[in-house]
N, C-alpha and C positions, 0 to 999 in steps of 0.2 A: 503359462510359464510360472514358475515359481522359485521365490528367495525366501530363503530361512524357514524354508519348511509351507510356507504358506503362500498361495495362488495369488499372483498376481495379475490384474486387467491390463490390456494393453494403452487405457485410458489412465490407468495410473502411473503407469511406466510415460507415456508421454508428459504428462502433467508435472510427474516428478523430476524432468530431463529441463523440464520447462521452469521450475523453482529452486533448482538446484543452478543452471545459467543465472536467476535473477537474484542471486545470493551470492554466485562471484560478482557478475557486474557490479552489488553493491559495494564487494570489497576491493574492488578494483577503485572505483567512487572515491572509498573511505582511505586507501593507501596516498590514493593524490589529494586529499586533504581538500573534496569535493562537498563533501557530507560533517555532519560531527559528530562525533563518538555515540548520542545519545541517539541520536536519526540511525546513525547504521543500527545499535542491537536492537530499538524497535522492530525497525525495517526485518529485521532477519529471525525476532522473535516473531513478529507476525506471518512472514512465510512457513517458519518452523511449524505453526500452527496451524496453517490450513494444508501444510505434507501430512502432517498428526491427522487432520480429518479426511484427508483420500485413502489412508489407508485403515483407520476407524472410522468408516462412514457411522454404525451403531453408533457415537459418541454424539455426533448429531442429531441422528434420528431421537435419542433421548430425550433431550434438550427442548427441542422443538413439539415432541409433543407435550412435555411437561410446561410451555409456555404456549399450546393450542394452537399450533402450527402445524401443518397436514404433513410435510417432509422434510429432512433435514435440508436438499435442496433448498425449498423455499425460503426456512430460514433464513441460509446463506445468502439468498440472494435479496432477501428483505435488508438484513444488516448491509449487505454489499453496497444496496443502493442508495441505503440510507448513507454511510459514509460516503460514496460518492459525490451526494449534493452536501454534503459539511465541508469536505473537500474545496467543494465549488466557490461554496458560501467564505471560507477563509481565503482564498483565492484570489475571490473578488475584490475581497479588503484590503488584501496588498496590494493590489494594483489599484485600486485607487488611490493607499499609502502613499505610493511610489509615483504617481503623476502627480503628486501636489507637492511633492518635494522634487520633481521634476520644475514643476513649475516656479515653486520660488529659487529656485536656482539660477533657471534660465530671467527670469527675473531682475535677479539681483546682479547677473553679469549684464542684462542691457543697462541697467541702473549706470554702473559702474563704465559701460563702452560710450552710454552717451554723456559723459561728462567729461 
């Protein structure tokens, strides 16, 4: 198949069906006042950039070997996972945030019921 002159994969056309859904959802998110302004154009500047590398995969391949990385794949998927667990990592930290202030709340109303 091809658009604008240049062959397109059917891995890219699903990929691209698939980032272009998760770029309304987000603005769908951001209309009902889900998200914050600053979250949504991350959100969608990061999308925007890895549609940029399915259809310039060579942008990656560069990249990666210029930082001694076998393929631009791998790259991706070294960064992927590494965000992943920072992800995780900040994750972790609000919920524990959030059960301690769970807890002196619930606290402070037995305080308050048993008197």
């Amino acid at each position: 198949m091809q658009l604008l002159g240049k062959e397109i994969l059917g891995s890219q056309l699903i990929l691209s069906a698939l980032i272009i859904f998760i770029i309304i959802k987000t603005l769908i998110s951001f209309n009902k006042k889900q998200i914050t302004r600053l979250f949504f154009i991350l959100w969608n500047f990061f999308w925007l950039i890895v549609l940029y590398f399915i259809f310039y995969p060579g942008f990656l391949v560069g990249l990666a070997k210029r930082l001694g990385v076998g393929r631009g794949v791998d790259l991706a998927i070294y960064v992927s996972v590494i965000c992943l667990f920072y992800l995780i990592y900040k994750l972790f930290i609000k919920i524990e945030k959030i059960e301690k202030q769970i807890t002196k709340i619930v606290r402070e109303i037995s305080i308050k019921n048993a008197k």
